[in-house]
C-alpha positions as CSV (number, residue, x, y, z in Angstrom):
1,X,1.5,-19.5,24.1
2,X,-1.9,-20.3,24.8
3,X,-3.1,-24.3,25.7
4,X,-5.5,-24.0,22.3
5,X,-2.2,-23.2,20.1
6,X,-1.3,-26.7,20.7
7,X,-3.8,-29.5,21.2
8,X,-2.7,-33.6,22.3
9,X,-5.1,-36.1,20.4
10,X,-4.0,-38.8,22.4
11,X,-2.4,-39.6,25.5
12,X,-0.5,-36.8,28.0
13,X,1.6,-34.7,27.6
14,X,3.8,-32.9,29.9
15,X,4.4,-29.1,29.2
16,X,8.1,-30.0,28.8
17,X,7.2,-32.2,26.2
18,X,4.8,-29.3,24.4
19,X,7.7,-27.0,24.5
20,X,9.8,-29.4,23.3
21,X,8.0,-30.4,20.0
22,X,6.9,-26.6,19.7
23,X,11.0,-25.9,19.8
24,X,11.5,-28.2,16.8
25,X,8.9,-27.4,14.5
26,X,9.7,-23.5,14.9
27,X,13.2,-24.3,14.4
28,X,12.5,-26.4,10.8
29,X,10.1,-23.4,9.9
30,X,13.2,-21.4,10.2
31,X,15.6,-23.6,9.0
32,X,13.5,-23.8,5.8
33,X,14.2,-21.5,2.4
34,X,12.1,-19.2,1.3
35,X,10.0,-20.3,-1.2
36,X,9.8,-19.0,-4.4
37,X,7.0,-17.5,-5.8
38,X,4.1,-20.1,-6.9
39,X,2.0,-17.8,-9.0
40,X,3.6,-17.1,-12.9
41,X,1.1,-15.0,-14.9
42,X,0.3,-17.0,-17.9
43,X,1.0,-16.1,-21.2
44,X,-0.8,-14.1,-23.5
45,X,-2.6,-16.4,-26.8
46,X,-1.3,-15.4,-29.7
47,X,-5.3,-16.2,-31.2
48,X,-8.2,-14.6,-30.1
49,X,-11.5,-17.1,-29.3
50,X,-14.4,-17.0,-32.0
51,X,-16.6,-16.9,-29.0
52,X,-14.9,-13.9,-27.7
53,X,-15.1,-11.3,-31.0
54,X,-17.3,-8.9,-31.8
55,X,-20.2,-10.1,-33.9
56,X,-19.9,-8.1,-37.2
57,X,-16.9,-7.3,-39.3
58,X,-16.8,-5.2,-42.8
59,X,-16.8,-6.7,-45.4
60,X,-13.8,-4.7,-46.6
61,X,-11.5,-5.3,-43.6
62,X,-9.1,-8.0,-43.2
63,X,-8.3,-10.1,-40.8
């Protein structure tokens, strides 16, 4: 580990005390479940958008 993985905003901070917060946020990163996927594909319309047809139909066909 580098010193600019870990920066102190305020105040000092011995390298005992980097390590030590370091060794607690690894260890609830891997204490943490997997997380399930976040992206569902949506659904399929069952309607089609006017905007979004062709602009002629036959006369004859039905729709």
């Amino acid at each position: 580990m580098t010193s600019a993985d870990i920066r102190v905003e305020k105040g000092l901070a011995d390298p005992e005390e980097v390590a030590a917060i370091t060794a607690v946020l690894l260890a609830r990163a891997a204490a943490r479940p997997p997380e399930a996927p976040t992206h569902r594909p949506r659904p399929r319309a069952g309607w089609r958008r006017l905007e979004r047809e062709g602009g002629f139909r036959a006369p004859h066909s039905w729709h």
